[in-house]
C-alpha positions in Angstrom: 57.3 13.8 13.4 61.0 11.8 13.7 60.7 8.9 11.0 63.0 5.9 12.6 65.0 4.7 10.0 66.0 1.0 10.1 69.7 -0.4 8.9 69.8 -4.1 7.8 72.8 -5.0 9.4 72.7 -8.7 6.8 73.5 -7.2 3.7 76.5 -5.0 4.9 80.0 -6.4 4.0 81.3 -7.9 7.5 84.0 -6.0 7.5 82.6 -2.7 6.9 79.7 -3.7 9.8 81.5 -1.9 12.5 82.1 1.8 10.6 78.5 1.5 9.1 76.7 1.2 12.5 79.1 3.6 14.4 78.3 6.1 11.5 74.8 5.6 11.7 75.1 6.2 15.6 77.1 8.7 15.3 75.4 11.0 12.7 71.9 10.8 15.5 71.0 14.0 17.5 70.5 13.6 21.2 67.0 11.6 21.4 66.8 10.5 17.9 66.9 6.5 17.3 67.3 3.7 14.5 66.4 0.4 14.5 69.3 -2.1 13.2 67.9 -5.4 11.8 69.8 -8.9 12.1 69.9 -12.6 11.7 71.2 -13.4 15.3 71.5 -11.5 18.5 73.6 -8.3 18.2 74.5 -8.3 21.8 77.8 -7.9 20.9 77.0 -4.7 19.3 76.4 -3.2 22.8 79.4 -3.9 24.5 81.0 -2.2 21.7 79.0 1.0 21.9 79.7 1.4 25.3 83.4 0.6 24.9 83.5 2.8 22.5 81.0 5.6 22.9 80.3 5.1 26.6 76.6 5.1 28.3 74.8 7.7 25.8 72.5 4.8 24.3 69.5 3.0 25.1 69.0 -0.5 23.7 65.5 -2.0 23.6 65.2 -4.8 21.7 61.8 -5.1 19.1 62.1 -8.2 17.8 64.2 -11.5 20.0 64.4 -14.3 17.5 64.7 -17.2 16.8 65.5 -16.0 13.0 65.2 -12.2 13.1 66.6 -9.7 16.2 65.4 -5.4 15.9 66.6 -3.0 18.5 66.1 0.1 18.7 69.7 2.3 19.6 68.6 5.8 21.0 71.6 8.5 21.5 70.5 10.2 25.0 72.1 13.6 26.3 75.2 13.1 28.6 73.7 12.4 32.1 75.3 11.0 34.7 71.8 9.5 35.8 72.2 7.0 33.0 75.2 5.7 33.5 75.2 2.0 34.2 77.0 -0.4 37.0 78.6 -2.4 34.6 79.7 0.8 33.0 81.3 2.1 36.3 83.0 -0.6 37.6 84.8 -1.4 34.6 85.8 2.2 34.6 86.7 2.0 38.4 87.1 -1.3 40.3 86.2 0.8 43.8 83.3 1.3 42.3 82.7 -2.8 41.8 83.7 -3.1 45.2 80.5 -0.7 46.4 78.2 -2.8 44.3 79.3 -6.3 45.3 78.9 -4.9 49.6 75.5 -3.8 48.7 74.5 -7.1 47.3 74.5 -5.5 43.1 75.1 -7.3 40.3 77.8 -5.6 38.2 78.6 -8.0 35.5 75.6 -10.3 34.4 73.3 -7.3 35.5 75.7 -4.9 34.7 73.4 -2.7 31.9 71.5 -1.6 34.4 71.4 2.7 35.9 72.0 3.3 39.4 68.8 4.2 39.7 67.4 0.6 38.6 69.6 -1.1 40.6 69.3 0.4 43.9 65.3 -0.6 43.6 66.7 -3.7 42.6 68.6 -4.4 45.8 65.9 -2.8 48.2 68.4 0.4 49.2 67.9 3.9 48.6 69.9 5.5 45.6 71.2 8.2 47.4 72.7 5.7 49.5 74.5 3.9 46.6 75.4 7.2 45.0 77.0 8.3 48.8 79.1 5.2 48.7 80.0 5.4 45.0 81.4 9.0 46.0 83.1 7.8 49.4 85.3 5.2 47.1 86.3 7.9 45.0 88.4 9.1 48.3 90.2 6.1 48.6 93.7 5.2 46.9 93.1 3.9 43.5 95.9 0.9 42.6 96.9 0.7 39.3 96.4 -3.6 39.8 92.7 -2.7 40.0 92.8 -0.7 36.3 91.7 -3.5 34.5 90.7 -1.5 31.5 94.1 -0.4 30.6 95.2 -4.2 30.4 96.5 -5.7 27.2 94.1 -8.5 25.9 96.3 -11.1 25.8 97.5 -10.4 29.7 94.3 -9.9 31.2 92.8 -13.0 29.5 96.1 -14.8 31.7 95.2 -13.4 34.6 92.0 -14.1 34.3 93.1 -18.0 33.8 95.6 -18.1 36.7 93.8 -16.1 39.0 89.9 -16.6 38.7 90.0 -20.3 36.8 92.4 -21.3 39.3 90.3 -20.2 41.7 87.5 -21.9 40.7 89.5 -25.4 40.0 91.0 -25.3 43.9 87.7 -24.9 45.4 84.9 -26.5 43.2 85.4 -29.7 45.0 86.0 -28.8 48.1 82.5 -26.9 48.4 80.7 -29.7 46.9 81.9 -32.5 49.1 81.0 -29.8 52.1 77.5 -29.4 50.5 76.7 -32.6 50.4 78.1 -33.5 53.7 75.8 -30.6 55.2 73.0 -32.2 53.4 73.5 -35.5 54.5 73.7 -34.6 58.4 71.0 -31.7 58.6 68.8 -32.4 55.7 66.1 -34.1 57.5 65.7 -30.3 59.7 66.0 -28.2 56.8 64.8 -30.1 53.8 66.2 -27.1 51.2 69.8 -28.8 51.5 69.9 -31.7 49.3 68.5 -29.2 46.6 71.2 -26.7 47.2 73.9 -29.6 47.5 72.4 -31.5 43.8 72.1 -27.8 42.3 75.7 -26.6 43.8 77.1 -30.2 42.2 75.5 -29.3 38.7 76.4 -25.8 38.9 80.3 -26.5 39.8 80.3 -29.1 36.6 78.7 -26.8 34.3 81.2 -24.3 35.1 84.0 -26.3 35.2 83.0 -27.1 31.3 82.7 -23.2 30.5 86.2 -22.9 31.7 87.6 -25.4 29.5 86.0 -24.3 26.0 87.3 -20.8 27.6 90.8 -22.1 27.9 90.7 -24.2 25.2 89.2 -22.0 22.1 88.2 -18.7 23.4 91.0 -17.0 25.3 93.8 -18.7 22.7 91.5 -16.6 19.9 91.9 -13.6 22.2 95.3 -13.4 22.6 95.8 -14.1 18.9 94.1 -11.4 17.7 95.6 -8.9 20.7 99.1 -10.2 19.1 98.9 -8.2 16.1 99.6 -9.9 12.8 100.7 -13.2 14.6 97.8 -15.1 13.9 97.9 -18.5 12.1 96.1 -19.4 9.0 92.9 -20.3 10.7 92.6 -17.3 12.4 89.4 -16.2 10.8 87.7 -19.0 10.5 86.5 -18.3 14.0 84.1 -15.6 15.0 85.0 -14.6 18.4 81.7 -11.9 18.5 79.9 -15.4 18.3 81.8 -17.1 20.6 81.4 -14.6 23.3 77.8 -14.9 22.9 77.9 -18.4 23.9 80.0 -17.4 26.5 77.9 -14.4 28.3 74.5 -16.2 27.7 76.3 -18.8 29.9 77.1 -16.2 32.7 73.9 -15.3 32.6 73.0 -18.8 33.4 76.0 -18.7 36.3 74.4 -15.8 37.6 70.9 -16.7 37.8 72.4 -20.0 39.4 74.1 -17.5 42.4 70.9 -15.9 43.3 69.2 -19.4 43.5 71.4 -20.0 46.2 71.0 -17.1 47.8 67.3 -17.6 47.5 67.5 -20.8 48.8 69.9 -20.2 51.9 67.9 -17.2 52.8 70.9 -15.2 51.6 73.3 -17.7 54.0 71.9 -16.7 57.1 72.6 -20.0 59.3 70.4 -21.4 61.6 70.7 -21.7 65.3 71.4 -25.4 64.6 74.0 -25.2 62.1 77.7 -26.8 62.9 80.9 -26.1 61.8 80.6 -27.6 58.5 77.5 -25.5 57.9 78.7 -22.3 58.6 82.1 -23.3 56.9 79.9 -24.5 53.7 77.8 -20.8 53.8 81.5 -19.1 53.8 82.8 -20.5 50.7 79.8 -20.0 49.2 79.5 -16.2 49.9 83.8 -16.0 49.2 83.1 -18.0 46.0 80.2 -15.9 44.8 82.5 -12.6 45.4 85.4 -14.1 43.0 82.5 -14.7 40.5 81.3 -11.8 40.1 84.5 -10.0 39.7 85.4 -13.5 37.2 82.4 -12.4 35.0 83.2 -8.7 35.1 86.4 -8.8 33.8 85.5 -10.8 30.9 81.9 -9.3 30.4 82.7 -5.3 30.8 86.1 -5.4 29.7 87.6 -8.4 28.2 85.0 -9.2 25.4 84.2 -5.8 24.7 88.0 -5.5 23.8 88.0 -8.6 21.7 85.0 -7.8 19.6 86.5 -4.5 18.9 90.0 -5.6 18.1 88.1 -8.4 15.4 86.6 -6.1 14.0 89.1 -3.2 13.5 91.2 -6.1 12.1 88.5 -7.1 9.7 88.5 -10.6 11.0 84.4 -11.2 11.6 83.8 -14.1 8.7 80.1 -13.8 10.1 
């Protein structure tokens, strides 16, 4: 009988956290497991493995706070049947492209196999796993190779093309919400929900952007410049920061399939006007630059940062 040994992740020296664990991985045959024990969420830790390692894990977590996290890390054989969305379309951006036609969630949902997310969206896997190999025909760009990006450039882009994004049309689609609500409301009574949900939604992620712009992507970059960094450079844990950060896509994304929920996925009705139909269009367009928003920070961004803090030795937590 396999004994799973457990590593207390709280008395290793920070900086020698990320060869201890990898070791620890690394030194597990093909279906054995061990349990690492911590005083916050090692989420982190994941994104890291499968930068890192790739999709030959499972991660289960034991024990979920609020003062103690245990998951369980299993090393599985190398199967193609395990590989995950987020996984893929970080890897290939065609392959994002697949998900987000078939309605699939490939960067807040992104840990999940094909298999679970085919059943997910109500389509057959075989289906998916067609279309995943049709993109594969298709001219690759080397714009969509987001995983060969530097850091400090791809945390730019991200700023002027997915914040800006965001900024130019926040407004616009909750002035058209709330006009929709005002003048069909009465006939379809889910409106003035979607319009004072939309409202907070756009605020709340307004506010992500900033502490984005204002803390996390400066942090970034300074670590991606190598040996630039200021005095205060460690004083920040950017592992933690991210975990603000992704619990608050989560939050964005659970948000996206409310209003898809409550739109009945945007289908208009045979009354709707101009405005509505407009207002259902930049909610579907706004919801696709989203997605890919979140990916790029999620599967490739973060992942990046956590490993370049702590190759660098620069986690103070």
């Amino acid at each position: 009988m396999t004994t799973t040994s457990t590593l207390d992740v709280t008395l290793i020296e920070p900086r020698l956290k990320h060869p201890v664990i990898f070791n620890y991985f690394d030194a597990l045959q093909p279906g054995e497991s061990f349990i690492i024990h911590n005083d916050h969420d090692p989420k982190p830790l994941y994104y890291q493995l499968l930068g890192e390692r790739g999709n030959i894990f499972t991660w289960e977590y034991l024990e979920h706070g609020p003062e103690s996290w245990e998951v369980k890390i299993e090393k599985i054989p190398d199967d193609k049947e395990t590989e995950t969305v987020g996984a893929l379309a970080a890897a290939d951006y065609r392959k994002a492209e697949v998900f987000r036609k078939m309605g699939i969630d490939f960067c807040c949902g992104g840990n999940k196999t094909l298999k679970q997310a085919s059943e997910q969206a109500g389509i057959s896997e075989a289906v998916l796993k067609h279309a995943l190999q049709e993109a594969d025909k298709t001219p690759a760009s080397h714009l969509q190779d987001f995983s060969q990006w530097d850091p400090g450039f791809l945390a730019d882009y991200i700023i002027n093309t997915h914040h800006r994004y965001v900024k130019d049309n926040a407004a616009v689609i909750s002035a058209l919400a709330q006009k929709v609500a005002q003048h069909h409301g009465n006939a379809h009574p889910e409106l003035p929900e979607l319009a004072t949900r939309t409202g907070l939604f756009l605020n709340d992620l307004l506010k992500h952007l900033a502490k984005e712009e204002e803390s996390v992507f400066p942090a970034i970059k300074q670590l991606a410049s190598k040996g630039k960094s200021t005095p205060d450079a460690c004083t920040v844990s950017i592992a933690a920061a991210i975990d603000n950060m992704e619990e608050e896509h989560e939050a964005a994304g659970d948000d996206l399939r409310f209003f898809r929920n409550l739109s009945n996925n945007y289908n208009l009705p045979p009354d709707a006007c101009n405005s509505y139909a407009y207002l259902f269009e930049k909610m579907k367009e706004f919801e696709s630059d989203l997605f890919l928003h979140i990916h790029l920070e999620n599967n490739i961004l973060f992942p990046k940062a956590i490993r370049l803090e702590e190759e660098q030795g620069q986690q103070p937590r």
